[in-house]
PAVOVEX-837662 format. One line per field, with one value per atom (N, C-alpha, C): x negated, y, z; residue in one letter; atom name; residue number from 1. Coordinates in steps of 0.05 Angstrom, whole numbers. Example, Ala and Ser with C-alpha at 12.3 -4.5 7.8 and 13.67 -1.06 7.14 Angstrom:
<atoms>
x	c(-264 / -246 / -264 / -257 / -273 / -258)
y	c(-114 / -90 / -66 / -45 / -21 / 1)
z	c(156 / 156 / 156 / 142 / 143 / 157)
resn	c(a / a / a / s / s / s)
name	c(N / CA / C / N / CA / C)
resi	c(1 / 1 / 1 / 2 / 2 / 2)
</atoms>
This chain:
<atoms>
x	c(-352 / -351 / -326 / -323 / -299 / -301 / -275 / -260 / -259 / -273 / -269 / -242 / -220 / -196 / -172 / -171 / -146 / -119 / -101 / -83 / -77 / -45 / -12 / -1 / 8 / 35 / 53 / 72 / 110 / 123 / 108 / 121 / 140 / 168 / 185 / 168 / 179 / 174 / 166 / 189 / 188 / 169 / 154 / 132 / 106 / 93 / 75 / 75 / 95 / 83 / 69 / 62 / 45 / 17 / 28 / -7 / -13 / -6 / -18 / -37 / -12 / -29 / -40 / -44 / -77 / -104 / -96 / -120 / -133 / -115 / -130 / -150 / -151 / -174 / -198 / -217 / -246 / -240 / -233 / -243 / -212 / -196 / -172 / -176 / -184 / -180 / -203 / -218 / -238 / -224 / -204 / -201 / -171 / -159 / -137 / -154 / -178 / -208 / -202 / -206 / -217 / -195 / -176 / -149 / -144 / -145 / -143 / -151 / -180 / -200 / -191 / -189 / -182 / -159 / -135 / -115 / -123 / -135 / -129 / -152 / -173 / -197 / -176 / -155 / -131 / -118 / -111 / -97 / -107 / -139 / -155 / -162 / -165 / -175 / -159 / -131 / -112 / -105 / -106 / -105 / -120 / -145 / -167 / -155 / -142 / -145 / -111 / -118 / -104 / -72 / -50 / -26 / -34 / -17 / -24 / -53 / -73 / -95 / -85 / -72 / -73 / -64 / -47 / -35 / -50 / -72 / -91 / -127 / -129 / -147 / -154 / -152 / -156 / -187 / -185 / -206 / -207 / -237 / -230 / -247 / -280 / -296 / -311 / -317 / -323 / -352 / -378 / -394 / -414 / -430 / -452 / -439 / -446 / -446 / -433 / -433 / -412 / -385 / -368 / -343 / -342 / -324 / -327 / -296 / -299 / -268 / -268 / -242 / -234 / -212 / -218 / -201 / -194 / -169 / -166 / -177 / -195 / -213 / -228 / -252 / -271 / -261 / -247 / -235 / -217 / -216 / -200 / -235 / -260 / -277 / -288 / -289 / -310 / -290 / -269 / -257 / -264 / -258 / -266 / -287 / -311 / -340 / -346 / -326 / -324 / -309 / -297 / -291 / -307 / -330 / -334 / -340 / -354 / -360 / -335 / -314 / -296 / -285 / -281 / -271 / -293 / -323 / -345 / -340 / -337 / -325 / -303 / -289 / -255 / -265 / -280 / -273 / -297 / -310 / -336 / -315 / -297 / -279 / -263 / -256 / -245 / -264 / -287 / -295 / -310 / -307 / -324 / -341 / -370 / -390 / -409 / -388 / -397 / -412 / -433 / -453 / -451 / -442 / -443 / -415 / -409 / -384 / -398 / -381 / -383 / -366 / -370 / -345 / -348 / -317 / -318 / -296 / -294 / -276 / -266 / -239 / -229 / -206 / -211 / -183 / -167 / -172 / -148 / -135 / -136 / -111 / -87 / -63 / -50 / -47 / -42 / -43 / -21 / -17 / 3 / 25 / 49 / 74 / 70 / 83 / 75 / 92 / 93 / 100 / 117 / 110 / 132 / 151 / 169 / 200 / 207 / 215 / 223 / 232 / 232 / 238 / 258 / 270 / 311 / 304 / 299 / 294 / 328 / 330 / 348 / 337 / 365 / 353 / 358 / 342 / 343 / 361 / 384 / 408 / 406 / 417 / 413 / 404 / 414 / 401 / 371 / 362 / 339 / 317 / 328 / 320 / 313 / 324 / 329 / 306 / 299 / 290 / 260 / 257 / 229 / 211 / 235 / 231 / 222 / 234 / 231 / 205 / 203 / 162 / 153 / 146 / 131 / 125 / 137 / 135 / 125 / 129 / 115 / 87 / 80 / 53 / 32 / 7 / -12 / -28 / -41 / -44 / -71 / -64 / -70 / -65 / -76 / -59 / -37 / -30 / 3 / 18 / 10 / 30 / 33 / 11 / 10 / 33 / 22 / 52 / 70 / 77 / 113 / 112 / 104 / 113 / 114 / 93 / 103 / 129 / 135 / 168 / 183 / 192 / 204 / 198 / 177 / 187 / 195 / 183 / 194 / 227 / 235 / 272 / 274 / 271 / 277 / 294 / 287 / 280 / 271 / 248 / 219 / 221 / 195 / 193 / 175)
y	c(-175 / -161 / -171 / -178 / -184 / -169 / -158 / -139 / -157 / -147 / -164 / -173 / -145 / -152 / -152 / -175 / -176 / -178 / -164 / -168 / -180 / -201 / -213 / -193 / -187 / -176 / -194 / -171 / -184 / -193 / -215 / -217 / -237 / -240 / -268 / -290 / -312 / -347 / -351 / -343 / -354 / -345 / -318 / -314 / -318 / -335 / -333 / -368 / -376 / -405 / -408 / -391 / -381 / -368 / -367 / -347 / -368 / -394 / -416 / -429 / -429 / -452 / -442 / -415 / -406 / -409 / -410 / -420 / -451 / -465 / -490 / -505 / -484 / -474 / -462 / -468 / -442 / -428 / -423 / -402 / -387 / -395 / -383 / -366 / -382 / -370 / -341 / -348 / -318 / -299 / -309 / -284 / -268 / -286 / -275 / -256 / -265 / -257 / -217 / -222 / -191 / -178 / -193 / -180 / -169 / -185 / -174 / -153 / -152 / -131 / -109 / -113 / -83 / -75 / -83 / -71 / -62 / -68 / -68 / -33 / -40 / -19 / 6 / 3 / 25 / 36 / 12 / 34 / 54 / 41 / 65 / 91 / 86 / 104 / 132 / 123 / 123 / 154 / 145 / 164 / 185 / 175 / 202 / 225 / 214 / 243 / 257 / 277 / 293 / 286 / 299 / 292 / 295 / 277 / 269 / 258 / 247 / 230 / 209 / 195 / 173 / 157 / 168 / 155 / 155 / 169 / 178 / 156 / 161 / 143 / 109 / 91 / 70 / 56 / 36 / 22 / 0 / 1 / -15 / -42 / -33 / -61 / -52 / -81 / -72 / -94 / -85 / -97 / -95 / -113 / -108 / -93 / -63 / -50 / -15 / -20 / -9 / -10 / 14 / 15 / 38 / 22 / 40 / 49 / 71 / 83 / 98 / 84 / 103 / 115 / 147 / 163 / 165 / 181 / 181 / 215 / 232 / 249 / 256 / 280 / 292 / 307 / 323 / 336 / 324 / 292 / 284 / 275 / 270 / 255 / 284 / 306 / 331 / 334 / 331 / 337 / 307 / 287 / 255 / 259 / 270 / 267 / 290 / 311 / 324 / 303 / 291 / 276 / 254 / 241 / 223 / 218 / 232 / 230 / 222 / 237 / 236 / 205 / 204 / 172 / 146 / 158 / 133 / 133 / 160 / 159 / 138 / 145 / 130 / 102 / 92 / 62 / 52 / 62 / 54 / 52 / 68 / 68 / 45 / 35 / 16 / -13 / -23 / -35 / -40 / -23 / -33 / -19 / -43 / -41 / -19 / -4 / 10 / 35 / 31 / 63 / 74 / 68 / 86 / 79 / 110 / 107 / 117 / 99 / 105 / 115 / 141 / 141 / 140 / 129 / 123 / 147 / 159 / 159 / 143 / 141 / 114 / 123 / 141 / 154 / 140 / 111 / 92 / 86 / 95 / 89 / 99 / 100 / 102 / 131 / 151 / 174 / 173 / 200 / 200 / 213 / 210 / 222 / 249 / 273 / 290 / 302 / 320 / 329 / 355 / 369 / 383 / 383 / 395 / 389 / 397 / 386 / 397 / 417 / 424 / 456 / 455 / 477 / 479 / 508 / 485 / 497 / 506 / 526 / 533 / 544 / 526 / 542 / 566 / 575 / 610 / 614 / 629 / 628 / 642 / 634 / 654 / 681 / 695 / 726 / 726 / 706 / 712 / 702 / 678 / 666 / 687 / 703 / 726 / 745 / 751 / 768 / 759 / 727 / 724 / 716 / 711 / 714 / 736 / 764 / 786 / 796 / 792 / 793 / 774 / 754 / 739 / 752 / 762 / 782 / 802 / 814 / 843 / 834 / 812 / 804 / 802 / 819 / 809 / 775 / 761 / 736 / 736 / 724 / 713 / 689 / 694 / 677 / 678 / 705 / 708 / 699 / 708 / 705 / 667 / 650 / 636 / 621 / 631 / 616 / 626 / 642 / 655 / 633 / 633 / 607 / 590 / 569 / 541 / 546 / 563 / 572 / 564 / 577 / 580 / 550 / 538 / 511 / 491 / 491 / 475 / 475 / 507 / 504 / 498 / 488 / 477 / 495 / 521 / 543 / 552 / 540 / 550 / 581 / 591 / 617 / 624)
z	c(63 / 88 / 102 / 129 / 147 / 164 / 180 / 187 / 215 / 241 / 261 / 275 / 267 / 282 / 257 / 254 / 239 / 239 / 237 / 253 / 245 / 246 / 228 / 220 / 200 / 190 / 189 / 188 / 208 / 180 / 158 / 138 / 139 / 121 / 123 / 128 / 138 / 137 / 119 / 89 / 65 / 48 / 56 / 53 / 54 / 82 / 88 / 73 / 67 / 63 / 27 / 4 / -21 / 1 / 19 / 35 / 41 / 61 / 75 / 45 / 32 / 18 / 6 / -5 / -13 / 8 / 38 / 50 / 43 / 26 / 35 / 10 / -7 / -29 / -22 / -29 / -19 / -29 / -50 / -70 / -78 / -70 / -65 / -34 / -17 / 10 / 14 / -7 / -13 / -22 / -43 / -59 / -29 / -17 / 3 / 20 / 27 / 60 / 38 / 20 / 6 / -3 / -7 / -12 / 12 / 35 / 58 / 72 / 67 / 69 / 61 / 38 / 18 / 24 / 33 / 40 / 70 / 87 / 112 / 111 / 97 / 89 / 80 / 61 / 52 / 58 / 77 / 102 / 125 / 130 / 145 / 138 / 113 / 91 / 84 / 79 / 75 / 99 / 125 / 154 / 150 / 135 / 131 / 111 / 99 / 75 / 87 / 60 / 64 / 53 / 47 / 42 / 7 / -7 / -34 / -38 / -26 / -27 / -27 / -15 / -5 / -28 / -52 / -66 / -90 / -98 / -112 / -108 / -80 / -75 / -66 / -75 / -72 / -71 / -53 / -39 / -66 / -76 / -91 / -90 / -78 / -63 / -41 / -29 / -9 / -4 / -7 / -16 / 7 / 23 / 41 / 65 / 61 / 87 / 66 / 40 / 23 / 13 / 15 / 7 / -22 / -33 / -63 / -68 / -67 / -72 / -102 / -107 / -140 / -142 / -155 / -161 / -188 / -197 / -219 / -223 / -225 / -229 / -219 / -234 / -211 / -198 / -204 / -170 / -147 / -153 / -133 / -121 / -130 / -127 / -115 / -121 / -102 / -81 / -77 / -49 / -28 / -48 / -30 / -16 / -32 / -18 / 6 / 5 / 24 / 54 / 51 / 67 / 68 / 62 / 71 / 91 / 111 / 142 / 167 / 155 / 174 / 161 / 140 / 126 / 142 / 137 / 151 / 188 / 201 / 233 / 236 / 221 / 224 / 221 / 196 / 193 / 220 / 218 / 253 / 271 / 277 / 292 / 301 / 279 / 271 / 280 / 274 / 276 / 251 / 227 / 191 / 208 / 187 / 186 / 162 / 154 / 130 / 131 / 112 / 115 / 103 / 74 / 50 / 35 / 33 / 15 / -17 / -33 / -66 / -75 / -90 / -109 / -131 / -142 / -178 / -190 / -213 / -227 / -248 / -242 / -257 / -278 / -302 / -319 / -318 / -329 / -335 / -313 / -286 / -275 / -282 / -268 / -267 / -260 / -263 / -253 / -230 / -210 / -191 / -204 / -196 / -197 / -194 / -220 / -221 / -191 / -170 / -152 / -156 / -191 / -200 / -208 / -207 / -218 / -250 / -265 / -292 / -293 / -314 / -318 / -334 / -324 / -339 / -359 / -379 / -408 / -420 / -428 / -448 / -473 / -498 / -517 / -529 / -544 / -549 / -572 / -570 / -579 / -611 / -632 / -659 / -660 / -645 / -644 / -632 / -614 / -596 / -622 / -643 / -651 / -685 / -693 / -708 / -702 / -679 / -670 / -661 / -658 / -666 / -694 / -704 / -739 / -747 / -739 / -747 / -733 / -710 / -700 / -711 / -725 / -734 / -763 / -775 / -796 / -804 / -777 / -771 / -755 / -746 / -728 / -757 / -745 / -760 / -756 / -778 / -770 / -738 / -735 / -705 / -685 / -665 / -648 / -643 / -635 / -631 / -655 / -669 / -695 / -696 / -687 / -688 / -673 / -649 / -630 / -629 / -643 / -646 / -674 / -697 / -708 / -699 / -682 / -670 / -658 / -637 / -625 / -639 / -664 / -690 / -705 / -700 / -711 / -694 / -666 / -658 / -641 / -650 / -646 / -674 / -696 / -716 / -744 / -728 / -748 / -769 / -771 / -788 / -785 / -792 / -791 / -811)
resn	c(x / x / x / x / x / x / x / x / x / x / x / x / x / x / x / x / x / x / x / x / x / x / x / x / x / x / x / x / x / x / x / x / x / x / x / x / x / x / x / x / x / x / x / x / x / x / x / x / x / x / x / x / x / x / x / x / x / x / x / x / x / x / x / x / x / x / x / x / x / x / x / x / x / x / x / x / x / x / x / x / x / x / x / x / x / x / x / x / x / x / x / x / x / x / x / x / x / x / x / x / x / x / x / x / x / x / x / x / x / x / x / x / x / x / x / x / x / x / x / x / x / x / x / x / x / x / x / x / x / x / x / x / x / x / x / x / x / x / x / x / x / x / x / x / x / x / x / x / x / x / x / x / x / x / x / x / x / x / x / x / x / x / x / x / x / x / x / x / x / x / x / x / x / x / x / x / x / x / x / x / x / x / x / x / x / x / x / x / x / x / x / x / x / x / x / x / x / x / x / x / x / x / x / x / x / x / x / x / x / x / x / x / x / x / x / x / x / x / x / x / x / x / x / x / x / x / x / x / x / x / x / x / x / x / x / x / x / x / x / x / x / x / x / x / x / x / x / x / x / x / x / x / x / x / x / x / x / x / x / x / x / x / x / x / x / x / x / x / x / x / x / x / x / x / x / x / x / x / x / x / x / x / x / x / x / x / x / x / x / x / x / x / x / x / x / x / x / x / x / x / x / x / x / x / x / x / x / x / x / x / x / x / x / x / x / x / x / x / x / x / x / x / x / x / x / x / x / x / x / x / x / x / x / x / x / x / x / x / x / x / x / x / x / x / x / x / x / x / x / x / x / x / x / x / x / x / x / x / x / x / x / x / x / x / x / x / x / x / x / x / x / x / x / x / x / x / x / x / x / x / x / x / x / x / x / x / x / x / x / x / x / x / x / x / x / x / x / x / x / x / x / x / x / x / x / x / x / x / x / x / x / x / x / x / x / x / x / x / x / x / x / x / x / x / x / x / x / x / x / x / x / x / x / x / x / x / x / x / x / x / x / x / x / x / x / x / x / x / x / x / x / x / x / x / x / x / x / x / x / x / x / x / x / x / x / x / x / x / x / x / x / x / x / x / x / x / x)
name	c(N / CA / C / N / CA / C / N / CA / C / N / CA / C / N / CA / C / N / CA / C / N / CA / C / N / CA / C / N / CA / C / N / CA / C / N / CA / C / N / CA / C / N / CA / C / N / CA / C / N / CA / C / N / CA / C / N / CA / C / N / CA / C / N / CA / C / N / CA / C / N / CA / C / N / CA / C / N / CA / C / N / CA / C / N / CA / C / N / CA / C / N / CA / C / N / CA / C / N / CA / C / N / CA / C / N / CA / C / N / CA / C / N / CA / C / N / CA / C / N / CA / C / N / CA / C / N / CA / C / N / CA / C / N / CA / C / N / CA / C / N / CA / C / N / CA / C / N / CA / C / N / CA / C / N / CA / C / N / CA / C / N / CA / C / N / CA / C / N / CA / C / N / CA / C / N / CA / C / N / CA / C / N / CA / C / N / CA / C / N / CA / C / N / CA / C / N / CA / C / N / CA / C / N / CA / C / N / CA / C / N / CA / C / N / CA / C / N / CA / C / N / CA / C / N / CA / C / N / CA / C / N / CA / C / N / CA / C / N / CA / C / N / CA / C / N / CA / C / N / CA / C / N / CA / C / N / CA / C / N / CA / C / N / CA / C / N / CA / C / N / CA / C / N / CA / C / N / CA / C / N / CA / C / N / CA / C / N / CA / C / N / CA / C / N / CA / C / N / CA / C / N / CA / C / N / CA / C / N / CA / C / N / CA / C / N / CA / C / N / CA / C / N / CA / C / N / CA / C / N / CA / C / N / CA / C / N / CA / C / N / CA / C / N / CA / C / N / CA / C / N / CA / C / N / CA / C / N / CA / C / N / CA / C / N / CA / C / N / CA / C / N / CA / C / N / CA / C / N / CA / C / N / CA / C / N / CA / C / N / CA / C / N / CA / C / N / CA / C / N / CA / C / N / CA / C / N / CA / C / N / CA / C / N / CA / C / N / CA / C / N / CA / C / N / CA / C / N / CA / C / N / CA / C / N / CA / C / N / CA / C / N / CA / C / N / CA / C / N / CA / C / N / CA / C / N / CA / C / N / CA / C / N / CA / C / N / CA / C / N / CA / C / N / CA / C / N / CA / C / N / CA / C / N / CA / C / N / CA / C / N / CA / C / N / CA / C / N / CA / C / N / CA / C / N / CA / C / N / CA / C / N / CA / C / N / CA / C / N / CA / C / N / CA / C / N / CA / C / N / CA / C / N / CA / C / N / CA / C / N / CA / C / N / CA / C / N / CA / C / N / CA / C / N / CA / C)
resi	c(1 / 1 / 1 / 2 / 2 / 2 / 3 / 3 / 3 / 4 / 4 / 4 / 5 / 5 / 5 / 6 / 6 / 6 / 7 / 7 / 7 / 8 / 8 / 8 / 9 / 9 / 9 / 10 / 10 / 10 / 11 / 11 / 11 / 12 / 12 / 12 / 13 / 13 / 13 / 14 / 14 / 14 / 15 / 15 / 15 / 16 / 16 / 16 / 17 / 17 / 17 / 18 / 18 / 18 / 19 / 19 / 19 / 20 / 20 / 20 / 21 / 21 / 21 / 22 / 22 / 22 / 23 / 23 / 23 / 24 / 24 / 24 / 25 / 25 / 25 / 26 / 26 / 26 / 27 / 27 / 27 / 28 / 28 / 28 / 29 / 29 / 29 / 30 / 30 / 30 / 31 / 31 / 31 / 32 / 32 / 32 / 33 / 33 / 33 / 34 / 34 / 34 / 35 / 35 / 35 / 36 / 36 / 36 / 37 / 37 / 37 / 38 / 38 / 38 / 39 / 39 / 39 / 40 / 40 / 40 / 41 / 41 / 41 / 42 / 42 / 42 / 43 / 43 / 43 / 44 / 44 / 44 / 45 / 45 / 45 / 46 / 46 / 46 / 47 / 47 / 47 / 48 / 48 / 48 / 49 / 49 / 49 / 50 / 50 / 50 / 51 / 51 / 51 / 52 / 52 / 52 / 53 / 53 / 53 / 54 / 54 / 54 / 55 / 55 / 55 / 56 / 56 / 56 / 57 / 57 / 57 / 58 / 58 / 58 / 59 / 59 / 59 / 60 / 60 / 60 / 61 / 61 / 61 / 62 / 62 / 62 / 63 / 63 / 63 / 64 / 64 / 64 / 65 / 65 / 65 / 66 / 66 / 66 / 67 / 67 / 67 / 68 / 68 / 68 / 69 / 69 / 69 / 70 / 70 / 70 / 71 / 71 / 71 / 72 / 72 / 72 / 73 / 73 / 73 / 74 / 74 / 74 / 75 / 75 / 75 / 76 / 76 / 76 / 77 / 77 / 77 / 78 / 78 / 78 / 79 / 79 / 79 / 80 / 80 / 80 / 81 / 81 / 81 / 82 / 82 / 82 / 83 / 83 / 83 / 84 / 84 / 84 / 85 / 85 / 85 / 86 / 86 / 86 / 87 / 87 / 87 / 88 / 88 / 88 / 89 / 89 / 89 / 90 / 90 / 90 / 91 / 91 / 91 / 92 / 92 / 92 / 93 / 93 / 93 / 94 / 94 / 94 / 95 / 95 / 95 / 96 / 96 / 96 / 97 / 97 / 97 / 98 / 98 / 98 / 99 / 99 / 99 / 100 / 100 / 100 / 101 / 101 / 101 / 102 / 102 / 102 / 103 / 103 / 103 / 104 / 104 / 104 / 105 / 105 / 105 / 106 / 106 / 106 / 107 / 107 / 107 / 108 / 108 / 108 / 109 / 109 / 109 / 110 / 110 / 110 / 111 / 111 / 111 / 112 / 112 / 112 / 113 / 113 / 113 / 114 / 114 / 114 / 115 / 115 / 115 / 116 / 116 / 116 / 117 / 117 / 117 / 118 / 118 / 118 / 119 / 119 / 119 / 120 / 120 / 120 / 121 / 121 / 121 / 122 / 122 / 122 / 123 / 123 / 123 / 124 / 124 / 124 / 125 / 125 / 125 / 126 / 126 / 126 / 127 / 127 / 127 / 128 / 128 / 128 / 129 / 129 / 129 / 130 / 130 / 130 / 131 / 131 / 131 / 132 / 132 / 132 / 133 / 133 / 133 / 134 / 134 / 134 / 135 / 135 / 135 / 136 / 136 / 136 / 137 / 137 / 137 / 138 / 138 / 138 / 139 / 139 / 139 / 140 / 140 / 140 / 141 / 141 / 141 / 142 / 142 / 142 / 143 / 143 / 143 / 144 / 144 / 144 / 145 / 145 / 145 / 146 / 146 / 146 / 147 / 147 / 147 / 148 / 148 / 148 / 149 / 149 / 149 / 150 / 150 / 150 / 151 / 151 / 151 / 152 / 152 / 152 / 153 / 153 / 153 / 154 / 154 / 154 / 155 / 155 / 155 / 156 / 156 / 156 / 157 / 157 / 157 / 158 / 158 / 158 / 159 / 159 / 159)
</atoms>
């Protein structure tokens, strides 16, 4: 698939001259035409979703009059397909010729940067640590009893 308006990007001199001479290959200058595609398709794509999509969903082919996008889960994939209309408006918009969006889930990516902050763990001081010894004692077996020992072993306690 080609993208009728392509722009230049404003890259160095010393850059574009590894791009030239990949045009003067066929089969090099294919693989730049779809590299091209796919980024330029990424960035459209990209406008459509929501904040934290963008970094999650990638364009990954672009086949006929199909675009195939992969996420790294199904719930990035049930909210995607809620968007596909406004994603297929945008790229028409644009000038793609595309009718049907695909989606994949893809585990092995890369997942996103978790967006939570670590947690300011302290540890639980001899007395606190006394005192869950002494409930783990008095707990009948269970689950609780269960995880007040892992606690207890993994401050290096045992219990």
């Amino acid at each position: 698939m080609s993208h009728a308006n392509r722009s230049k990007g404003t890259a160095p001199a010393h850059a574009l001259l590894p791009i030239s001479w990949l045009g003067t290959d066929t089969h090099a200058a294919s693989v730049l035409a779809t590299a091209h595609d796919l980024l330029a398709a990424q960035k459209i794509v990209a406008q459509c979703l929501p904040a934290g999509f963008s970094d999650a969903c990638q364009v990954a082919q672009i086949t006929r009059q199909q675009l195939t996008l992969s996420v790294p889960s199904a719930a990035f994939a049930s909210k995607l397909r809620q968007l596909t209309p406004r994603i297929l408006d945008t790229l028409h918009q644009h000038g793609w010729q595309v009718d049907k969006i695909r989606i994949t889930v893809q585990k092995s990516r890369v997942p996103m940067a978790s967006s939570q902050t670590p947690k300011d763990t302290h540890p639980i001081d001899p007395s606190g640590l006394a005192a869950f010894r002494d409930l783990h004692q008095q707990l009948p077996a269970g689950p609780l009893a269960d995880a007040v020992h892992q606690l207890l072993k993994r401050h290096h306690h045992g219990g």
